[in-house]
C-alpha positions as CSV (number, residue, x, y, z in Angstrom):
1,X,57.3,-132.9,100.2
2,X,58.4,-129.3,101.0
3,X,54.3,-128.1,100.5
4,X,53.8,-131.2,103.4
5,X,56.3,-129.8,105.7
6,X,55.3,-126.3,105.2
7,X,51.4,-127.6,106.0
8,X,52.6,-129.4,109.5
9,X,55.2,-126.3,110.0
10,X,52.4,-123.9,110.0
11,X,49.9,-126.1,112.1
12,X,52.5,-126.6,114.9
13,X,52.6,-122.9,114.8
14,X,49.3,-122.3,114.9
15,X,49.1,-125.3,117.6
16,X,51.8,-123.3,119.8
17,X,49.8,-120.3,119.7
18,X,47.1,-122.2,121.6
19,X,49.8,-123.7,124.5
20,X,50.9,-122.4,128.0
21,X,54.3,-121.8,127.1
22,X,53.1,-119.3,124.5
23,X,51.1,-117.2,126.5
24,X,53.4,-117.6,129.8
25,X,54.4,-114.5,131.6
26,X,56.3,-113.7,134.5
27,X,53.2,-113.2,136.7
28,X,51.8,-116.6,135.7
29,X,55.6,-118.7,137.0
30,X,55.6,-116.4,140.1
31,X,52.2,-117.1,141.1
32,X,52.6,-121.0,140.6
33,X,55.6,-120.3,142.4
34,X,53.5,-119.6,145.3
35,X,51.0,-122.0,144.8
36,X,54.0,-124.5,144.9
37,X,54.9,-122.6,148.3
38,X,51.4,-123.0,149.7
39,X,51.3,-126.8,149.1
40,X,54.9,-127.6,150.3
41,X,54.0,-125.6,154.0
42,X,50.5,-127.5,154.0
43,X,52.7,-130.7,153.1
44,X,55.6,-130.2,155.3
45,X,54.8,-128.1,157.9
46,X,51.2,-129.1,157.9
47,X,50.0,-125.8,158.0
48,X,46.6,-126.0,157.6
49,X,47.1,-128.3,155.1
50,X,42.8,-128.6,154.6
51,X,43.2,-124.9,153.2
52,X,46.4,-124.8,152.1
53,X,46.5,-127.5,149.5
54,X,42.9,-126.8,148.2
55,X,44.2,-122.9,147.8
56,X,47.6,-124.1,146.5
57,X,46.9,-126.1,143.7
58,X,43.9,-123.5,142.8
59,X,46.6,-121.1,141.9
60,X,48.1,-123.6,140.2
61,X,45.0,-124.2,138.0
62,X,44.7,-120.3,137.7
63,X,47.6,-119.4,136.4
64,X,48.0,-121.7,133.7
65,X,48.4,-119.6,130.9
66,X,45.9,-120.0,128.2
67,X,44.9,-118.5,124.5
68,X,42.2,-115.6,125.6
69,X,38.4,-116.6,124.9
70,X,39.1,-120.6,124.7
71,X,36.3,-120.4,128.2
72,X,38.7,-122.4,130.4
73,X,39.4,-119.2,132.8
74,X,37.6,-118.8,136.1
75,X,37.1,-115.2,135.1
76,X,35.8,-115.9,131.6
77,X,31.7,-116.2,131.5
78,X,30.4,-119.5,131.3
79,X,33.6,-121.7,131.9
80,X,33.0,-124.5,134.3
81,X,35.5,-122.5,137.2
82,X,33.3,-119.1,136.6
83,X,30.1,-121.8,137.6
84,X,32.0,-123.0,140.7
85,X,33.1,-119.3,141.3
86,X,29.9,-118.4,141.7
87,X,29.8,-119.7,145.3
88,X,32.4,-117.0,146.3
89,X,31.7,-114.1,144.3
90,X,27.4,-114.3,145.4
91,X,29.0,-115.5,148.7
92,X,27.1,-118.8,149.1
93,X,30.0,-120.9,150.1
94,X,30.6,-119.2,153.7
95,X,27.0,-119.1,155.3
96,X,27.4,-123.6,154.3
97,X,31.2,-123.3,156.0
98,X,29.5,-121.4,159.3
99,X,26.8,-124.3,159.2
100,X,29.3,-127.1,159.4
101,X,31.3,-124.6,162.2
102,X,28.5,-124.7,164.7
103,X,27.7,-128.3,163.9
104,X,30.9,-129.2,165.3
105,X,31.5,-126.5,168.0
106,X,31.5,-126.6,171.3
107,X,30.6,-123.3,173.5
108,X,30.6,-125.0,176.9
109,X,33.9,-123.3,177.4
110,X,32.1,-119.5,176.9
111,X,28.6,-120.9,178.5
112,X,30.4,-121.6,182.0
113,X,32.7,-118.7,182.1
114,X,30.7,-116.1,180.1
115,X,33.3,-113.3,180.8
116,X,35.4,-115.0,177.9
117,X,33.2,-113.3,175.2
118,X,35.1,-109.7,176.0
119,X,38.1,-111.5,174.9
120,X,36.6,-112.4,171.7
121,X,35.1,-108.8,171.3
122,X,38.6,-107.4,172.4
123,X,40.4,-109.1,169.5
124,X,37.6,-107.3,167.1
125,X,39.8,-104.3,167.3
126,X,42.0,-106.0,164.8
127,X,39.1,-105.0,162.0
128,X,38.6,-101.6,163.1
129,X,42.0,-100.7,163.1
130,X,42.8,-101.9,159.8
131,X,39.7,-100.6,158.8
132,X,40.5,-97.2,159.8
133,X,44.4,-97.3,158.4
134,X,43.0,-98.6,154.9
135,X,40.5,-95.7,155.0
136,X,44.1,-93.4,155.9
137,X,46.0,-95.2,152.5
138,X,43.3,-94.2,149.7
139,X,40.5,-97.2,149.7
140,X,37.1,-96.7,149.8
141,X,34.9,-96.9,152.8
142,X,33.9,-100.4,151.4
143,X,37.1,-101.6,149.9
144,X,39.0,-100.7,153.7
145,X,35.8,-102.3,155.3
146,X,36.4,-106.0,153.6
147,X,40.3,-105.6,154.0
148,X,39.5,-105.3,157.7
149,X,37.9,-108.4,158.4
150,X,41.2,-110.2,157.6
151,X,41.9,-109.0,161.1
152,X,39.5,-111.6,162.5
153,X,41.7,-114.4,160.7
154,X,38.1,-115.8,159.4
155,X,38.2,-116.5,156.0
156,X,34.6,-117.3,155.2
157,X,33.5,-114.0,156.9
158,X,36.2,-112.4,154.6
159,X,34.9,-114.1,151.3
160,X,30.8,-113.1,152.6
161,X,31.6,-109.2,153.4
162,X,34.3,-108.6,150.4
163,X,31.6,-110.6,148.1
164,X,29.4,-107.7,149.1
165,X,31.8,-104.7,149.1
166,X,34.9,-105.4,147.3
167,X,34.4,-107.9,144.8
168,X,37.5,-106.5,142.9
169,X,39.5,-107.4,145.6
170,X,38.0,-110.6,147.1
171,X,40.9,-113.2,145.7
172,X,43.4,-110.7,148.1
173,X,41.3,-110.6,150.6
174,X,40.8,-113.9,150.6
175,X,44.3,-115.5,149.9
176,X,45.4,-112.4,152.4
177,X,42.8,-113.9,155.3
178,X,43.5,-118.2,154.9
179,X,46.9,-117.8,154.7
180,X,47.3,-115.8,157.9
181,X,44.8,-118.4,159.4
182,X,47.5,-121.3,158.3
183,X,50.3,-118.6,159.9
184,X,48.6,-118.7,163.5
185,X,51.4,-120.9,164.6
186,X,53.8,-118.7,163.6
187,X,52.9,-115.4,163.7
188,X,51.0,-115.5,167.6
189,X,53.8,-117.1,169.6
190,X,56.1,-113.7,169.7
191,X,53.4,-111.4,170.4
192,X,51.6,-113.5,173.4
193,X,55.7,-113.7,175.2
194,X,55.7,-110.0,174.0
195,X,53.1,-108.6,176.1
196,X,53.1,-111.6,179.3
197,X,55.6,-111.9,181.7
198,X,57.2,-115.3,183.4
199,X,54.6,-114.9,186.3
200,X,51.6,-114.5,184.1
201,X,52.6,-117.2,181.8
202,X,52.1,-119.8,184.1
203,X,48.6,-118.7,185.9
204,X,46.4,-121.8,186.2
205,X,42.9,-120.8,186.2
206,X,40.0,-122.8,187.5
207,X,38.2,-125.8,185.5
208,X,35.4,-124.7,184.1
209,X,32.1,-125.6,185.7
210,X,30.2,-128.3,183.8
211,X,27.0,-127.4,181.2
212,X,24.2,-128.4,181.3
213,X,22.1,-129.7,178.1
214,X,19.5,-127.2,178.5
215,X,22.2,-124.4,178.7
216,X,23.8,-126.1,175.5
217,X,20.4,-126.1,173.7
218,X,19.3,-122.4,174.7
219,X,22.7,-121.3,173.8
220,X,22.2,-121.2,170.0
221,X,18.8,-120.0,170.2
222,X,19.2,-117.3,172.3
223,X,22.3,-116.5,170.4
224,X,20.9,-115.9,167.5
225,X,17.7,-113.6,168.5
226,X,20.2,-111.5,170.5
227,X,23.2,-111.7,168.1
228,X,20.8,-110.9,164.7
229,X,18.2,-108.9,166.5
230,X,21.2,-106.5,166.8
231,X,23.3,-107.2,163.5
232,X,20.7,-108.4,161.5
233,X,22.9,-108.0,158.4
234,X,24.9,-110.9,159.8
235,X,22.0,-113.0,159.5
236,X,23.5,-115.6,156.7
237,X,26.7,-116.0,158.9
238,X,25.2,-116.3,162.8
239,X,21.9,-117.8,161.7
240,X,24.0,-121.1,159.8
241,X,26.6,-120.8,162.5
242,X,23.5,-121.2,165.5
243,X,21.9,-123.5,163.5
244,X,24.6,-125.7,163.0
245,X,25.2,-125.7,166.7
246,X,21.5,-126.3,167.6
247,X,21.7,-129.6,165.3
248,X,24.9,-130.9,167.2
249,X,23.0,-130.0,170.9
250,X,19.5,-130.5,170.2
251,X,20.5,-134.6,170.8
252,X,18.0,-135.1,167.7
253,X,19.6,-134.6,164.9
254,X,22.4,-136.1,165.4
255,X,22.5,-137.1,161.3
256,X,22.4,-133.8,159.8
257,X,24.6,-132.4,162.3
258,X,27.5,-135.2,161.4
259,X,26.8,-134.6,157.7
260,X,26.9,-130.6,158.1
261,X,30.1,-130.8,160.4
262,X,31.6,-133.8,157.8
263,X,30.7,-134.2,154.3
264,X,29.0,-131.0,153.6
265,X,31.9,-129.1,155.1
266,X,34.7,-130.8,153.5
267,X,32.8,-130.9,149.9
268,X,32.5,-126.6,150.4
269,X,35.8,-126.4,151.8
270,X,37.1,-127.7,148.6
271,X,35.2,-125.8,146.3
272,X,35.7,-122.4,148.3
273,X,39.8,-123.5,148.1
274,X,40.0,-124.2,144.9
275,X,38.1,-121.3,143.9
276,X,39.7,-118.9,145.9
277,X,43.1,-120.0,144.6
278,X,42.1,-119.8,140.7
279,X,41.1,-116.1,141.6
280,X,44.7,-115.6,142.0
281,X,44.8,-115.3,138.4
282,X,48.5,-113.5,137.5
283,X,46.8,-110.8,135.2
284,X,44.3,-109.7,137.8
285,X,45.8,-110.5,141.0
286,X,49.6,-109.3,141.1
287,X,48.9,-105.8,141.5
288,X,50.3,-102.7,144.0
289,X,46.8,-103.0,146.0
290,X,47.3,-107.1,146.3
291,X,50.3,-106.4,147.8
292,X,48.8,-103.9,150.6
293,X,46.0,-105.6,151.4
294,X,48.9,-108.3,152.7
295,X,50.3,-106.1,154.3
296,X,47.3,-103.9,155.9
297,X,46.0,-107.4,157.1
298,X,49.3,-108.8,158.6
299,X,49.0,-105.5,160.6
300,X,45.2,-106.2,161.3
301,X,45.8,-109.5,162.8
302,X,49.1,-108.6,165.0
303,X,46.8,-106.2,166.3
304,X,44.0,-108.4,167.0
305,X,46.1,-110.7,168.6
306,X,48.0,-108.1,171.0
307,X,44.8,-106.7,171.8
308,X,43.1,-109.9,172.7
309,X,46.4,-110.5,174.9
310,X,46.2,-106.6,176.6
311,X,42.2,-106.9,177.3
312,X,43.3,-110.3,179.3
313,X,45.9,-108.2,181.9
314,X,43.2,-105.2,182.0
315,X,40.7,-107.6,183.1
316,X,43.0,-108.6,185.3
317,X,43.3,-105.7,187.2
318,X,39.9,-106.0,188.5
319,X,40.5,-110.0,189.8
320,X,41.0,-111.2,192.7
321,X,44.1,-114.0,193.5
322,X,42.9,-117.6,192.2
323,X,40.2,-116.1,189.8
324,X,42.7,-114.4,187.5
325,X,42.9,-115.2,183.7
326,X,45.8,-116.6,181.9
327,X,46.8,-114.0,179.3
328,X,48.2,-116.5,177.0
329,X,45.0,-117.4,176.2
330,X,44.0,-113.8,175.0
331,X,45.7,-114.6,171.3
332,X,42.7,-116.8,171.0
333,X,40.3,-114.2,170.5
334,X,40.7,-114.3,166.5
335,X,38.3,-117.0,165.0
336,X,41.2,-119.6,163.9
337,X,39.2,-122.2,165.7
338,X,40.8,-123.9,167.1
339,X,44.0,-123.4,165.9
340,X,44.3,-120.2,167.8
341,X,43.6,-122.3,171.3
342,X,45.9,-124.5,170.2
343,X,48.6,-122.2,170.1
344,X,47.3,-120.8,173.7
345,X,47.9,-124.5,174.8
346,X,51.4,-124.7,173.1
347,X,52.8,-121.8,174.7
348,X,51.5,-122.5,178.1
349,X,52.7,-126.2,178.2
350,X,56.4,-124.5,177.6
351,X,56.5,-122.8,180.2
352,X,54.1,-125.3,182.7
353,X,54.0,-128.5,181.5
354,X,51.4,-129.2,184.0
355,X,49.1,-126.3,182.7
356,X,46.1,-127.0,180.6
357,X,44.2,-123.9,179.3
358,X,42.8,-125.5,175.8
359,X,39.5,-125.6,177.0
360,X,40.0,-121.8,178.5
361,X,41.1,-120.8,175.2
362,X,38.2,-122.7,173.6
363,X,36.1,-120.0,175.2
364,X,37.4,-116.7,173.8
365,X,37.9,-118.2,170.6
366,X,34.4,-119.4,169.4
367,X,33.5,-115.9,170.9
368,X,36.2,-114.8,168.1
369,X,34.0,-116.8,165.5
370,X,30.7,-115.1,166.9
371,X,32.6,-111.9,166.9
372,X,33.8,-111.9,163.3
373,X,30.6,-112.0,161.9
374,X,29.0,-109.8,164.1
375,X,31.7,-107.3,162.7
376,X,31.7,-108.6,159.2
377,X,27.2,-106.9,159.7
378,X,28.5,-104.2,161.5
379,X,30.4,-102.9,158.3
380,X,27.4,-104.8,155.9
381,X,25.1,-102.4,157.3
382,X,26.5,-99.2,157.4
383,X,29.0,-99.3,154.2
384,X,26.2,-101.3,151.2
C-alpha cells in the first residue's frame, strides 16, 4: 500500500512539474492581466473590438505558462503558433490586410478635393519625430525606424517594416501600434479642442464634388506607378492596397473584391491578432525597451495628430472665406481608417449638430493610409 501511494505521490509530482501553475511567474499573471484588459475594453467599450479581442486572448494563449521544450510556444521551432507566426515575423499577413483595405476603400473624398493628401503627409511627422527621439534614447537606426511607424497608428505597416528591421521588438511594436489604433477615440478628442478654437470648430466646408468612374478607376493605377515608382520599397504594401482598390472600382470584379474586403480580411485579421498577442510572451516581452517603445509611440501619435490638426490652420492662412478647411478634421491624417474620421465627425457634431465633415475627414485619412506606407519604404530603403 505505502509502495502504491509513494508510486501515484511521485507521478502527481512529476505530473505538476509539466502544469501552468508550476511554471507561473509574475510576468505570465500580469500579462494575462492585460490580455483580460484588452478583451473587457473591446467588450465594453467596443474599442476596436475586431483587434482587440483577437490580440487579447492571444496574450492569453501566450502566456500560459508551460514546461520548456514540450513545442506548444509560439517562439519554440516547429509548434503549430511558430507556423502561424510566420505570417508576422516574414511579414506576409500585412500586404493580405492592405489588399482587403483598398478593396473596401473609398478615395472619392481625396479624388475631388486632392488638397487633402497634405493632410495625410502632415500627420507623417508623427514617424519622423519618433524616429529621431528613439535615435536620441540609444536604439539603432533600424530599431528607432520600426518604433516610428507606430506614429502612423497603422498596424500592419508596423508589423511589415519591424518584420524587416526590428524583429526583436515586433510584438512591442506591434501591441504598441493596435492598441493606440483602438485608443483613437480617446486619445485625439483633447488634442483637436487643444489646438482649434470655438470659431474654427464649427467651419462647414463645401460638399465635395462628385467622382467620376473613370477618375475612380485611374486613381489606383496611377497611384501606384507614382507612389512605387518613387518608394519602390513600399511595393508589397501600395501595390495590394491599389490593387485592392482597383478590384472594388474596376465594376468587374466585383467577387474578388467582396471576398478580399470580407472573408480574406477577417480570416488574416484573426491570424495577425492572435499572433501578435501570443508574441507577448511574459519572458520575452516585459522588458525596459517594451515599455519605451509605449511610450516613444504614445508620443509619436500625439504628435501626428497635432501636426495633422496645425497643417489644417496653416493651410488656412492661404484660403479665402467659404473655401476654408475645418481643422477638426486634421486628426484624421493618421491611417485609423476610418476610425480617425469618425472621431473628426464626433467632435464636430458637438459643437454643430448640423455639421457633417465624415466624408472630409475620409479624405485626409485614406491619404494617412497611403502615407504610412509610403513612410514605412522611406525608412525600408535607407535603413536594410
Amino acid at each position: 500500500m505505502s509502495e502504491s501511494w509513494a508510486f501515484l505521490t511521485e507521478n502527481l509530482g512529476e505530473f505538476f512539474k509539466y502544469t501552468g501553475f508550476a511554471n507561473a511567474t509574475p510576468g505570465h499573471i500580469a500579462m494575462i492581466c492585460i490580455g483580460l484588459i484588452f478583451i473587457t475594453l473591446a467588450i465594453v467599450k467596443d474599442w476596436e473590438p475586431m483587434l482587440l479581442v483577437p490580440i487579447g486572448f492571444g496574450m492569453l494563449i501566450g502566456n500560459i505558462p508551460f514546461f520548456s521544450g514540450m513545442q506548444v510556444g509560439i517562439y519554440e521551432e516547429g509548434s503549430v503558433l511558430n507556423i502561424l507566426y510566420s505570417g508576422v515575423r516574414y511579414g506576409w499577413y500585412p500586404p493580405l490586410i492592405f489588399l482587403g483595405i483598398g478593396a473596401m476603400t473609398d478615395f472619392s473624398s481625396l479624388i475631388s478635393n486632392p488638397k487633402l493628401l497634405l493632410i495625410g503627409a502632415a500627420a507623417q511627422l508623427g514617424i519622423f519625430g519618433a524616429y529621431t527621439f528613439a535615435l536620441y534614447l540609444g536604439f539603432s537606426p533600424s530599431e528607432a525606424g520600426s518604433i516610428g511607424i507606430i506614429g502612423g497608428a497603422d498596424g500592419p505597416t508596423a508589423i511589415f517594416l519591424s518584420s524587416r528591421l526590428a524583429p526583436d521588438l515586433m510584438g512591442a511594436i506591434a501591441v504598441s501600434a493596435y492598441s493606440y489604433m483602438a485608443l483613437v477615440p480617446l486619445i485625439q478628442p483633447p488634442i483637436m479642442r487643444l489646438f482649434t478654437t470655438k470659431k474654427e470648430r464649427v467651419i462647414k466646408m463645401k460638399p465635395p464634388r462628385a467622382v467620376s468612374h473613370t477618375e475612380k478607376v485611374l486613381f489606383p493605377i496611377v497611384g501606384f506607378l507614382l507612389t512605387c515608382f518613387i518608394v519602390p520599397s513600399g511595393l508589397p504594401l501600395l501595390g495590394m492596397l491599389f490593387f485592392g482598390n482597383l478590384l472594388k472600382e474596376s465594376g468587374v470584379t466585383r467577387r474578388l473584391a467582396e471576398t478580399a474586403r470580407g472573408p480574406m480580411v477577417d480570416i488574416v485579421t484573426i491570424l495577425i491578432g492572435v499572433t501578435v498577442g501570443a508574441s507577448t510572451q511574459a519572458s520575452t516581452f516585459l522588458t525596459a525597451k517594451s515599455l519605451l517603445i509605449f511610450a516613444i509611440g504614445a508620443g509619436s501619435f500625439i504628435i501626428a495628430t497635432s501636426a495633422g490638426v496645425l497643417f489644417v490652420k496653416f493651410m488656412n492662412l492661404f484660403m479665402k472665406e467659404g473655401n476654408k478647411i475645418n481643422p477638426l478634421i486634421g486628426n484624421s491624417g493618421v491611417s485609423a481608417v476610418p476610425d480617425s474620421a469618425r472621431v473628426s465627425q464626433t467632435v464636430g457634431q458637438q459643437y454643430d449638430p448640423s455639421n457633417h465633415l465624415l466624408m472630409h475627414a475620409m479624405g485626409p485619412n485614406v491619404a494617412g493610409v497611403i502615407g504610412s506606407a509610403v513612410a514605412a519604404g522611406i525608412l525600408l530603403g535607407f535603413l536594410s
